[in-house]
C-alpha positions in Angstrom: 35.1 26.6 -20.5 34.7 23.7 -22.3 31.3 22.0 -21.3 31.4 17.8 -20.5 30.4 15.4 -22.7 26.9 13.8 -21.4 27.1 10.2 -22.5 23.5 9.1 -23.5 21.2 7.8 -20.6 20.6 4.6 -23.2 24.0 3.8 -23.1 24.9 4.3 -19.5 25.8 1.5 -17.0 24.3 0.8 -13.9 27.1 2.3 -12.1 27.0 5.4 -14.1 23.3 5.6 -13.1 23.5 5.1 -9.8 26.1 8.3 -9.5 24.5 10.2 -12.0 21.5 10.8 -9.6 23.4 11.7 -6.5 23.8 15.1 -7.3 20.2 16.1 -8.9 18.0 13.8 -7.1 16.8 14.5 -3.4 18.0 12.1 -0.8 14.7 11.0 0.5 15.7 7.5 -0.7 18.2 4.6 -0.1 17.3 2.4 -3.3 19.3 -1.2 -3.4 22.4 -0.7 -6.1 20.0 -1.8 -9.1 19.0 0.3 -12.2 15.9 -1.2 -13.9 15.2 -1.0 -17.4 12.4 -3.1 -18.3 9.7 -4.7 -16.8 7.0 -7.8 -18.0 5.0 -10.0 -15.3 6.8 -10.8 -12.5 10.3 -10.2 -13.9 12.4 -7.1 -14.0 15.7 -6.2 -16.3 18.3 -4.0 -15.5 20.0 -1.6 -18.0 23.0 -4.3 -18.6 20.0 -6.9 -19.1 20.4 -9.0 -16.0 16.8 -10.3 -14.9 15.9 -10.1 -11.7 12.9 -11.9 -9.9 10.4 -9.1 -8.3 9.6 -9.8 -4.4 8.2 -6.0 -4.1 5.8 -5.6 -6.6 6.1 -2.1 -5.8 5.0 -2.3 -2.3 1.7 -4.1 -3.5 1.3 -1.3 -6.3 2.2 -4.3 -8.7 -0.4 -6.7 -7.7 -1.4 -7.9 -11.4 2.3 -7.7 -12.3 4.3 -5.3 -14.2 2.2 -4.5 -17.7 -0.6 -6.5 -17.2 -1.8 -6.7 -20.8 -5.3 -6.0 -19.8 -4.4 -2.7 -17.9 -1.5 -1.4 -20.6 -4.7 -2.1 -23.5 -6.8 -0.1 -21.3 -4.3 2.6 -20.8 -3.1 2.6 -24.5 -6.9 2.8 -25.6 -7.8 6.1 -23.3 -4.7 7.9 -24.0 -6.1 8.0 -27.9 -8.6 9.1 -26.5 -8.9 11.8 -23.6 -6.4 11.6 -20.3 -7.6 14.9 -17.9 -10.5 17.4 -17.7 -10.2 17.9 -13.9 -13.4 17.6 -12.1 -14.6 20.9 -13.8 -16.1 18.7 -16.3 -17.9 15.3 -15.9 -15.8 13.0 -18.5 -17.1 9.4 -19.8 -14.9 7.0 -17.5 -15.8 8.5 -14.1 -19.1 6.8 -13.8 -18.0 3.4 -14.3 -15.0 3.2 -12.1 -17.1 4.4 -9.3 -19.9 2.5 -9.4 -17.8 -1.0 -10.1 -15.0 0.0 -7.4 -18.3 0.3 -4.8 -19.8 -2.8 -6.0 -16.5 -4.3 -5.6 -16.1 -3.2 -2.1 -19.8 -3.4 -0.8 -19.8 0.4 -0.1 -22.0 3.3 -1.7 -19.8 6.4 -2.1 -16.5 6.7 -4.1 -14.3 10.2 -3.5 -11.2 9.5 -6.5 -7.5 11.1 -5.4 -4.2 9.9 -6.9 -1.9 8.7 -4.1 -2.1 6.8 -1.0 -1.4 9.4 1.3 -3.7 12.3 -0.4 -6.4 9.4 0.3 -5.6 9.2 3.8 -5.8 12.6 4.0 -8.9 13.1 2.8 -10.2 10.4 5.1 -9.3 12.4 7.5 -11.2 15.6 6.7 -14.2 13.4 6.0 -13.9 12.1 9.3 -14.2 15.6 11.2 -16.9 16.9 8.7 -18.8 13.7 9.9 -18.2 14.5 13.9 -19.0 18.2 13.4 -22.1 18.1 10.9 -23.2 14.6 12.2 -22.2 13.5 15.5 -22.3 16.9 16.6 -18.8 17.3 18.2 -18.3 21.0 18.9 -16.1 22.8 16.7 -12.4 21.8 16.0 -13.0 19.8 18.7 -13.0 16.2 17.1 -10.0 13.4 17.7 -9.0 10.2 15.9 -7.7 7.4 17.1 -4.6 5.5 15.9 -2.4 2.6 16.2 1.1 2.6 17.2 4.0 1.6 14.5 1.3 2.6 11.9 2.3 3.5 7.9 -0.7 5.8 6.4 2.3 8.6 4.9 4.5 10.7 5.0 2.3 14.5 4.8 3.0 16.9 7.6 -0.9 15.8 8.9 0.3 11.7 8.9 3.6 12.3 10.4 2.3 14.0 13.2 0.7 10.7 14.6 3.3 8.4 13.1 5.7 6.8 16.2 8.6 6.5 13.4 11.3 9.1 14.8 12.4 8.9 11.3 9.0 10.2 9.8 8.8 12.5 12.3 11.7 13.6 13.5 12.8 17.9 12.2 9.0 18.0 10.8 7.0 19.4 13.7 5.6 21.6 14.9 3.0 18.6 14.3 -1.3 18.5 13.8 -2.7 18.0 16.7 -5.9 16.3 17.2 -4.9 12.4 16.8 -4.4 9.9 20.0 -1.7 7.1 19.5 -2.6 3.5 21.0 -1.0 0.2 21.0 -1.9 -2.0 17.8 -3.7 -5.0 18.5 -4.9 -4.0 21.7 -8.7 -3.4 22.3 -8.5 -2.2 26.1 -6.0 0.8 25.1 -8.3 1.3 22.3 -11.3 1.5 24.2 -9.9 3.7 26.8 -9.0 6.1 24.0 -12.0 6.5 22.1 -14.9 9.5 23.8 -17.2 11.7 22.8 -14.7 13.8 20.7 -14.1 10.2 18.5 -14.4 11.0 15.1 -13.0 7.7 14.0 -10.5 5.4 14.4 -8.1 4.9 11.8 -6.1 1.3 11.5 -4.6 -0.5 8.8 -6.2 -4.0 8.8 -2.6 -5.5 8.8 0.7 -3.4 9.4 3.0 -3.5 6.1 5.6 -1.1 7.1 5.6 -2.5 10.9 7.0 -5.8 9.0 3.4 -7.2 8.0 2.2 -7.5 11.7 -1.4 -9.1 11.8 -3.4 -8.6 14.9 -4.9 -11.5 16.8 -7.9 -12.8 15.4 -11.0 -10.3 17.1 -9.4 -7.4 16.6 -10.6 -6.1 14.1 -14.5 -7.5 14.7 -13.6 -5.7 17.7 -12.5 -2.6 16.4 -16.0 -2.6 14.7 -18.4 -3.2 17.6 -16.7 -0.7 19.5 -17.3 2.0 16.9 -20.5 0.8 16.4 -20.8 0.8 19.9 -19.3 4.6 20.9 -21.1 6.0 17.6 -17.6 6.8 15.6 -16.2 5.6 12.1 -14.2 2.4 11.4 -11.8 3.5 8.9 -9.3 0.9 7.3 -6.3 1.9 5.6 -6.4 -1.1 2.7 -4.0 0.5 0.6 -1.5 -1.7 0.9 -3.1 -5.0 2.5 -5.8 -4.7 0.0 -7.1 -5.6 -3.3 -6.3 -9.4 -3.7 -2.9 -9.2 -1.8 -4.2 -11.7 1.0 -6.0 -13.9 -0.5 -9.4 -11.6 -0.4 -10.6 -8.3 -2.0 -10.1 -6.9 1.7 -8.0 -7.8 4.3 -11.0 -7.2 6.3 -13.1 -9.9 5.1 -11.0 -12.2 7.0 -12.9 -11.3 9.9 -16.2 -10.7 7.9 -15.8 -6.9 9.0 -17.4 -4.5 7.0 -15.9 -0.4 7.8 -17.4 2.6 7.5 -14.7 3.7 5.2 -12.0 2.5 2.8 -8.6 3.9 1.6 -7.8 2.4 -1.2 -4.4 2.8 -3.8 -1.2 1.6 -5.2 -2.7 -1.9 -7.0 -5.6 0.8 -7.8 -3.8 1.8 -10.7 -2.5 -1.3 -11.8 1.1 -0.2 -11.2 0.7 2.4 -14.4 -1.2 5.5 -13.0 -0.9 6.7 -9.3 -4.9 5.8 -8.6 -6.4 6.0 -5.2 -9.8 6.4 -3.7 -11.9 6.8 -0.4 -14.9 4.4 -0.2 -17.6 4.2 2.2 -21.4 5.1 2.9 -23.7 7.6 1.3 -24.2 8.9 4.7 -20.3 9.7 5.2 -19.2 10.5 2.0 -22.1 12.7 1.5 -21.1 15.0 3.7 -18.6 16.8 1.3 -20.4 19.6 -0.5 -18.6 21.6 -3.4 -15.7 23.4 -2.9 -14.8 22.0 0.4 -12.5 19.1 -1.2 -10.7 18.2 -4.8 -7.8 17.4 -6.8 -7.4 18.4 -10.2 -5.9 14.7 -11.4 -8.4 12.8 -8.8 -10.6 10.9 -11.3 -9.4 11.5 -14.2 -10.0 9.6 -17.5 -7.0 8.0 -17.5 -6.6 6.7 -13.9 -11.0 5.9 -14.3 -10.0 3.1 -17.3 -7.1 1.5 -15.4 -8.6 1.6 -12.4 -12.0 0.2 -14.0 -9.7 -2.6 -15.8 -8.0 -3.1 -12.4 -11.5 -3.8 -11.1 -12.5 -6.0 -13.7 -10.0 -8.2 -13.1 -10.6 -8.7 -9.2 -14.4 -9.9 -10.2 -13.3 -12.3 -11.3 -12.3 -13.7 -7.9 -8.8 -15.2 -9.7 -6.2 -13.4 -8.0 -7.6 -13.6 -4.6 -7.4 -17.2 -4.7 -4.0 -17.3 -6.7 -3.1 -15.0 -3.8 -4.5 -17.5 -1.2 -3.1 -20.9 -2.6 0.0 -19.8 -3.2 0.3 -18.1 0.0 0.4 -21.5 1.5 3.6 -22.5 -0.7 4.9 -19.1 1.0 4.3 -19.8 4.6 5.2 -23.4 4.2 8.7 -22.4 2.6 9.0 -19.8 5.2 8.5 -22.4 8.2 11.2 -24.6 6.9 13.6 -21.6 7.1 13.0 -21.3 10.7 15.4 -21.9 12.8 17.9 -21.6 9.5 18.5 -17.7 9.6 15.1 -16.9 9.7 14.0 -16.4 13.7 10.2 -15.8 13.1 7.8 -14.6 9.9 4.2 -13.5 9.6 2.5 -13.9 6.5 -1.2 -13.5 4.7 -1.5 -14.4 1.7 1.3 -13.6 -1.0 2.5 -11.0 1.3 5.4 -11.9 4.4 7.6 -9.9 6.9 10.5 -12.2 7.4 12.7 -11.9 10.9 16.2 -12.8 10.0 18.3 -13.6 12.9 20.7 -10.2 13.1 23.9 -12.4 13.4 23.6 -12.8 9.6 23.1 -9.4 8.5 20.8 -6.7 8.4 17.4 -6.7 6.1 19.1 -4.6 3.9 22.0 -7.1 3.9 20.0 -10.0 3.0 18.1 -8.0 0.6 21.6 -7.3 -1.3 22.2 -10.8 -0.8 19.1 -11.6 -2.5 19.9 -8.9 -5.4 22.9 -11.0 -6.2 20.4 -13.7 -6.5 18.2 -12.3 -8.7 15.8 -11.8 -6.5 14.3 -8.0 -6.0 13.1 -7.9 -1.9 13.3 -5.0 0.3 14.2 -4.6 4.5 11.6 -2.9 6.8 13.0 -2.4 9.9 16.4 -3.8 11.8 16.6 -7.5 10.2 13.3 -8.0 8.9 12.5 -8.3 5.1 9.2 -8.0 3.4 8.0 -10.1 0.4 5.2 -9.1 -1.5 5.1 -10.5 -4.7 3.0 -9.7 -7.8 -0.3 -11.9 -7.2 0.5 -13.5 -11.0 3.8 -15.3 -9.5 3.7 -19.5 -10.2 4.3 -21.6 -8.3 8.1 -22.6 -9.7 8.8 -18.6 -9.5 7.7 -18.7 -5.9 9.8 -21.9 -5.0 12.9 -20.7 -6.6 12.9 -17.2 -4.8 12.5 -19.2 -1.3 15.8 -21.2 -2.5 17.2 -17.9 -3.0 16.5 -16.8 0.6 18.0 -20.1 1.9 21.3 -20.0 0.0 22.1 -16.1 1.3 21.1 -17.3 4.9 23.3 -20.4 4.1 26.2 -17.8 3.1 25.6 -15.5 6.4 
């Protein structure tokens, strides 16, 4: 049997990429019909070399932009030099990153992961050390309290208190332990929270929810009443945080300060999978040896990107480029209502858009938009998110806001 001819990936169309990965890749995804090639700033190229505005910016994972010349020097220069030791060995970077990413964040304590969801996770276990070695809540005993419509993951452990029947649904049998309230809502959250509280777990603004932000109090709330009921304030800042807003934190809108951070995705500059869990000495330092790792968490490689990352938001630039041109975005949004777009909520460069249904779907205006050379993404039913990379202008900005109005002109 003669064997086919593979035809080069270099040389492939879009087309033939696109049905080259149905068979081979699992179909945990439903990516729009684009294959992109190369990347610079805040502009993408497929493999035919049409350009393509990004919107995304990888979820927020693209905050500075796609290859940042300041993080690919930083990467280029460690991978001469060392990239993993695992945490068997100290290595040279380590130091640094933790001690600016603290400074950064006002916290005292730095516990390095990879990914979003293994820092959620460890969170979590910090949290139920705390209750049982601190608090004193009797053994296995300990609860945390969650918001409804909340994104920390997709692990077994995140699932289980997720209210996505999609996430959830031929996972189970699920982790017990977590108690699901209304977002936004400080009676239902009060009524939750007992002596079993280990923490409450929120994310600051809701990305995946369609970038819901709660009333203003909510979250001061949130704070007295862990203060309050003596459990943890965690905030789940990997995607609402790190300039995307128009501060470090989404949390400083309020002036609220948590007991503990998740940070990722613009952690690693949109190069390395970087993520971390930040809070105090007295939290943190309840983790002895052995009792948590991961063999990539820290290592060189993701410590000089995610230092450069750092470096970058001292500078206070991108939280105001995030917060002055996140006027330009909500103004351009408000002229579209009541032109295909029904409602939006935005912060900063980051917007869930409600288009009225009888155009299309999200995912139907986000094709629309392809076509316009414009790279957005649906959430759920009509909505669409736009999160572009923080180093967008002005003109950029304007001109992907045109882009929205002429597909909602065509619906």
């Amino acid at each position: 049997m003669t064997a086919p001819t593979r035809v080069p990936v270099r040389t492939r169309t879009s087309a033939d990429l696109i049905r080259a990965e149905e068979p081979v890749l699992a179909h945990n995804y439903h990516p729009l019909p684009v294959v992109v090639a190369r990347a610079e700033g805040t502009w993408v190229e497929d493999v035919e070399g049409r350009r393509y505005l990004d919107m995304l910016a990888g979820y927020s994972a693209l905050n500075f932009g796609h290859r940042h010349p300041a993080l690919v020097e930083a990467a280029h220069a460690q991978l001469d030099r060392l990239t993993l030791t695992s945490r068997a060995f100290h290595n040279d970077r380590l130091a640094e990153f933790a001690e600016r990413l603290a400074q950064l964040t006002g916290q005292d304590m730095v516990l390095p992961m990879n990914t979003g969801a293994e820092a959620v996770e460890s969170g979590i276990k910090v949290a139920r050390k705390w209750a049982y070695d601190v608090k004193g809540v009797p053994a296995d005993r300990a609860t945390i309290v969650v918001a409804a419509d909340n994104f920390h993951g997709r692990t077994t452990t995140i699932v289980s208190f997720s209210t996505d029947e999609t996430a959830r649904a031929g996972f189970g049998p699920f982790t017990p332990g977590f108690r699901v309230v209304p977002y936004n809502d400080l009676a239902a959250l009060e009524a939750a929270v007992d002596e079993t509280t280990a923490a409450v777990l929120i994310e600051p603004i809701q990305g995946e929810a369609g970038v819901v932000i709660p009333d203003e109090g909510y979250l001061s709330g949130v704070r007295e009443l862990t203060h309050r009921e003596g459990c943890l304030f965690i905030a789940d800042e990997i995607q609402s945080g790190l300039g995307r807003t128009g501060r470090t934190l989404a949390v400083e809108h309020e002036g609220v300060v948590p007991d503990v951070l998740l940070l990722g995705k613009a952690l690693g500059g949109g190069i390395v999978p970087v993520s971390a869990v930040v809070g105090r000495r007295d939290v943190l330092g309840v983790l002895r040896p052995g009792e948590h790792g991961s063999t990539f968490g820290g290592n060189p490689l993701a410590a000089a990107v995610g230092t450069a990352v750092v470096e970058l938001l001292e500078t206070g630039e991108f939280q105001r480029r995030a917060a002055e041109l996140g006027a330009v975005l909500r103004d351009g949004l408000a002229d579209l209502v009541a032109k295909g777009v029904v409602g939006f909520r935005s912060r900063g460069l980051w917007a869930g858009v409600d288009i009225d249904p009888a155009l299309g779907t999200g995912r139907e205006i986000s094709q629309g938009l392809l076509g316009e050379g414009v790279l957005a993404k649906d959430t759920h039913g009509s909505t669409i998110r736009l999160a572009p990379p923080l180093t967008i202008t002005e003109a950029e900005l304007v001109s992907a806001l045109g882009a929205l109005a002429r597909v909602l002109g065509r619906g």
